[in-house]
C-alpha positions as CSV (number, residue, x, y, z in Angstrom):
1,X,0.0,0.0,0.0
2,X,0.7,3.6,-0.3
3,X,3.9,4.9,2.2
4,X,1.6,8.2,2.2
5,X,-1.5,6.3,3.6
6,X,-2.6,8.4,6.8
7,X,-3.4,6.9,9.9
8,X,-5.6,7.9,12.6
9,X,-5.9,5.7,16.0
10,X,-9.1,6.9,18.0
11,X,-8.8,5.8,21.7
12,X,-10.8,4.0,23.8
13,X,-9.5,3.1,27.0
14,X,-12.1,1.2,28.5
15,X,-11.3,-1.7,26.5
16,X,-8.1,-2.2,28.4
17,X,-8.8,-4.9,31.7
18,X,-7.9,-4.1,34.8
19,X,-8.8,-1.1,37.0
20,X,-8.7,2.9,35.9
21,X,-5.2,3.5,37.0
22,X,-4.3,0.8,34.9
23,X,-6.6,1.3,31.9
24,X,-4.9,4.7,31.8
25,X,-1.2,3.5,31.9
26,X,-1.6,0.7,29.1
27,X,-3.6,3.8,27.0
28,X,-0.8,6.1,27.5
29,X,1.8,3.5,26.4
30,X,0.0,2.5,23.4
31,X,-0.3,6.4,22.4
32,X,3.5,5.9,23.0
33,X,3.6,3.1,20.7
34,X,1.9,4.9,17.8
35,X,3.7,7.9,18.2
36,X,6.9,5.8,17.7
37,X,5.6,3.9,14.2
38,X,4.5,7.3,12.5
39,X,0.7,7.0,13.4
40,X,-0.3,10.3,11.9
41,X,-3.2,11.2,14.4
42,X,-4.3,10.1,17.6
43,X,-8.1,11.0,18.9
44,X,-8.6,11.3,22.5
45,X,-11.9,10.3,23.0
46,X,-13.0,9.3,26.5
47,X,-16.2,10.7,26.8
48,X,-16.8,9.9,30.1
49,X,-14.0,11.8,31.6
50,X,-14.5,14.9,33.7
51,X,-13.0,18.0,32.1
52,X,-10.2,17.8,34.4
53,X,-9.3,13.9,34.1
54,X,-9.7,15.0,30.4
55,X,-7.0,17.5,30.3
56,X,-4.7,15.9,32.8
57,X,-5.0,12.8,30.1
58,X,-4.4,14.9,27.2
59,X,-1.2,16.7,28.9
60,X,0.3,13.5,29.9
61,X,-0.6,12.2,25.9
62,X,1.1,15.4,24.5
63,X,3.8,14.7,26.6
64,X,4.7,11.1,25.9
65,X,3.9,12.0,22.5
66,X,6.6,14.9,22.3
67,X,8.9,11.7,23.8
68,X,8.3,9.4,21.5
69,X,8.7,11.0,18.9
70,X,12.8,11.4,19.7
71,X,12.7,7.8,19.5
72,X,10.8,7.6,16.2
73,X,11.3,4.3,13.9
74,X,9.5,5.9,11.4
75,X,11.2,8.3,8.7
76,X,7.8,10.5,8.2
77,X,8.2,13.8,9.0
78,X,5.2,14.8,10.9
79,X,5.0,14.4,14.1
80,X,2.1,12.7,15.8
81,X,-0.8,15.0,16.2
82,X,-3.3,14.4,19.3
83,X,-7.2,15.4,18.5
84,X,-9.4,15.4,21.1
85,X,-12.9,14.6,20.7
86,X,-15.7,16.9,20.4
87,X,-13.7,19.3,23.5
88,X,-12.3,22.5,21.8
89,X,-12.3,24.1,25.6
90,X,-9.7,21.1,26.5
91,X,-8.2,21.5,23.0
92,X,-7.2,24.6,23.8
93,X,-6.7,24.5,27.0
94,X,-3.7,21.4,26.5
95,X,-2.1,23.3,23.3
96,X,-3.7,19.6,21.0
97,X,-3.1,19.9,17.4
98,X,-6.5,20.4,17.2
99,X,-10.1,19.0,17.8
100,X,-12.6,16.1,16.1
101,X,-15.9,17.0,15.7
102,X,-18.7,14.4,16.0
103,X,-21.3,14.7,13.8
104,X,-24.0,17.1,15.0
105,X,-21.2,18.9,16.9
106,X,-20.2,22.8,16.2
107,X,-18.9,23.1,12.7
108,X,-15.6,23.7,11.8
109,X,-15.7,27.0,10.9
110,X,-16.8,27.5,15.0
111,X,-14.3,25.8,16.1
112,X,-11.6,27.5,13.8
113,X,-13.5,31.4,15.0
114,X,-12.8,29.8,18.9
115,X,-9.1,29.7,18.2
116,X,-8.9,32.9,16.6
117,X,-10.0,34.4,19.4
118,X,-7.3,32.9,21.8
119,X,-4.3,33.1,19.1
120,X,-1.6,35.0,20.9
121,X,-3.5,35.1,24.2
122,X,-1.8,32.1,27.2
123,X,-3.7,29.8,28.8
124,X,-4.3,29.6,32.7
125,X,-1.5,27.1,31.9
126,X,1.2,29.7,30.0
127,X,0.7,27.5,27.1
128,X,0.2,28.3,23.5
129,X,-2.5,26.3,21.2
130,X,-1.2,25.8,17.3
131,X,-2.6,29.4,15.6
132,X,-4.2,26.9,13.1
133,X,-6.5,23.7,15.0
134,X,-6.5,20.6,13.0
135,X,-10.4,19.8,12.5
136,X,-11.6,16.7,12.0
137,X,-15.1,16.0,11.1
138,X,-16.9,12.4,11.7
139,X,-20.2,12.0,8.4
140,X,-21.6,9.3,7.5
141,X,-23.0,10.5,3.9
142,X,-21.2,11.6,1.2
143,X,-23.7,14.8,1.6
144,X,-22.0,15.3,5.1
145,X,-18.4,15.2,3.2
146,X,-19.0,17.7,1.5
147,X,-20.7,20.2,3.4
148,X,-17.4,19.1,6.3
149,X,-15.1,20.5,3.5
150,X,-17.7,23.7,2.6
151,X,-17.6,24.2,6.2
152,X,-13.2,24.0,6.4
153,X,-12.4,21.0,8.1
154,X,-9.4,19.7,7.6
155,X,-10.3,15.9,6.9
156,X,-13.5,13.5,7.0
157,X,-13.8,10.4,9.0
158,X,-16.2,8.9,6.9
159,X,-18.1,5.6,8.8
160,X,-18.9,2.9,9.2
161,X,-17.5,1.4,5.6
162,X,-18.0,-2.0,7.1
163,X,-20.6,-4.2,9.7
164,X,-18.2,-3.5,12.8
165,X,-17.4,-6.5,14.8
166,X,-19.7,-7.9,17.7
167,X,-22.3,-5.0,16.7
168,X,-25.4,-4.0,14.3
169,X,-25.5,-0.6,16.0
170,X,-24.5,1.1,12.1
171,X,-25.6,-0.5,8.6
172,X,-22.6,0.2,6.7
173,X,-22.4,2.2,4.0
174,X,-20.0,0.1,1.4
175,X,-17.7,1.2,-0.7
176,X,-19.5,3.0,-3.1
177,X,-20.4,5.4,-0.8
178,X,-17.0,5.9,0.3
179,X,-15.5,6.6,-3.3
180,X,-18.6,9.1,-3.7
181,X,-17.5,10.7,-0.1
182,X,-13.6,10.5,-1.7
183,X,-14.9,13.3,-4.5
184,X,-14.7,16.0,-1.9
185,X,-11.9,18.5,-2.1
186,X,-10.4,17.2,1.6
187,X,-8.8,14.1,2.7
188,X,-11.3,10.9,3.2
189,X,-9.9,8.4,6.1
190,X,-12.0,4.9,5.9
191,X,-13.8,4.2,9.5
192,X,-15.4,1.3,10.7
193,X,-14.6,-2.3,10.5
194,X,-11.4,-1.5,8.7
195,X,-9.0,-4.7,8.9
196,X,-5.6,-5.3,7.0
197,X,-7.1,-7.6,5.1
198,X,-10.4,-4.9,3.2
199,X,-8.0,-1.9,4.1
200,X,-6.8,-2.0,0.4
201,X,-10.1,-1.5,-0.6
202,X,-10.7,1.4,0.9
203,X,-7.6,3.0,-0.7
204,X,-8.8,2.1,-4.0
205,X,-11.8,3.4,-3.6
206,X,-10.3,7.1,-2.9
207,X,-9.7,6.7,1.1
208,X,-7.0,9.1,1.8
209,X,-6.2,6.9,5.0
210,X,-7.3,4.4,7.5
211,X,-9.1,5.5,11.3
212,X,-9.4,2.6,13.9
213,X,-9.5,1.7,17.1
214,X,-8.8,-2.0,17.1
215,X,-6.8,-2.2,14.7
216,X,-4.1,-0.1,17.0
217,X,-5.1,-0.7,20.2
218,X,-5.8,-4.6,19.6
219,X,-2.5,-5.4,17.7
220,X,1.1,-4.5,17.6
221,X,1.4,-1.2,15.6
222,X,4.9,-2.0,14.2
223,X,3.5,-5.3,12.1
224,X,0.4,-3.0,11.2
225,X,1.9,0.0,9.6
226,X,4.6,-2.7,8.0
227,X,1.5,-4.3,6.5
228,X,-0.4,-0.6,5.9
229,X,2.5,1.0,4.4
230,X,5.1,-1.5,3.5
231,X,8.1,-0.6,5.6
């Protein structure tokens, strides 16, 4: 596959056994992990956390991140940029790359007028948020695609392109849909049932990328990107 294929790990800590503390440390050292192999993005998305666990957790991510990246096995030049979910408030308030919008949410052109509004000014923290917020932007319609990019978000997580495992919750939406979504003028990543083995497919059909959260957090991210990316 395509060494510019970009990658977008969405969190979920609660999948990790054991108790919080723990749940917490194995999710910090798989946002390690990614950062290392030249994962592109990283969503934060623990919905359930107060605002305060939320930003404590995204502090400690940007950290590690900022780590990890010294260590880097991949030659990509990016670094690792953390997202977190649906929060521009804790967004800003960490100095994230930016913020991913659920559908429904704020648009992106809100979010972009919030940061305006605190470019040059410090946080209660002395910290400075990126002048320009990544924005990502979950649809589930080629419709919504387009109106993401009308509306300047930086990419589409476009979902679910496949029946998810262990759930009916989403009929997906098929490939067809996703190369009609790809037409947009912004980048398309491929959500939802996404394995190594249909991931191709979504590339052929237009996806700029691949978004997951199994197929990081359930699987050795090394062997992964080898297998996404070839090398």
């Amino acid at each position: 596959m395509a060494e510019s294929l970009l990658l977008y790990y969405i969190t979920d800590r609660t999948a990790f056994p054991g108790d919080e503390a723990m749940r917490r440390h194995r999710l910090l050292e798989k946002i390690a992990e990614a950062a290392r192999h030249g994962v592109d993005y990283i969503q934060l998305r623990e919905k359930d956390l107060s605002t305060g666990e939320l930003e404590s957790l995204a502090r400690e991510a940007i950290r590690i991140i900022g780590q990890a990246g010294k260590l880097a096995t991949s030659h990509r030049p990016l670094t690792t940029a953390l997202l977190i979910n649906s929060r521009t408030d804790v967004a800003l308030a960490t100095a994230a790359a930016g913020v991913h919008l659920p559908a429904n949410d704020v648009s992106p052109a809100e979010v972009r007028a919030a940061w305006q509004g605190r470019s040059g000014a410090r946080a209660i923290t002395h910290e400075i948020s990126p002048q320009t917020p990544l924005v990502a932007v979950s649809c589930h319609s080629p419709e919504e695609v387009t109106q993401a990019a009308s509306n300047s978000a930086t990419f589409a997580v476009f979902a679910p392109v496949f029946e998810k495992k262990d759930t009916t919750a989403a009929h997906p939406t098929g490939l067809d849909a996703l190369h009609q979504a790809c037409r947009a003028k912004i980048p398309v990543l491929a959500l939802g049932g996404v394995t190594l083995q249909n991931a191709e497919s979504c590339l052929q059909a237009g996806a700029a990328g691949i978004a997951a959260i199994r197929l990081f957090q359930e699987n050795d991210i090394a062997t992964v990107i080898h297998q996404l990316r070839g090398h």
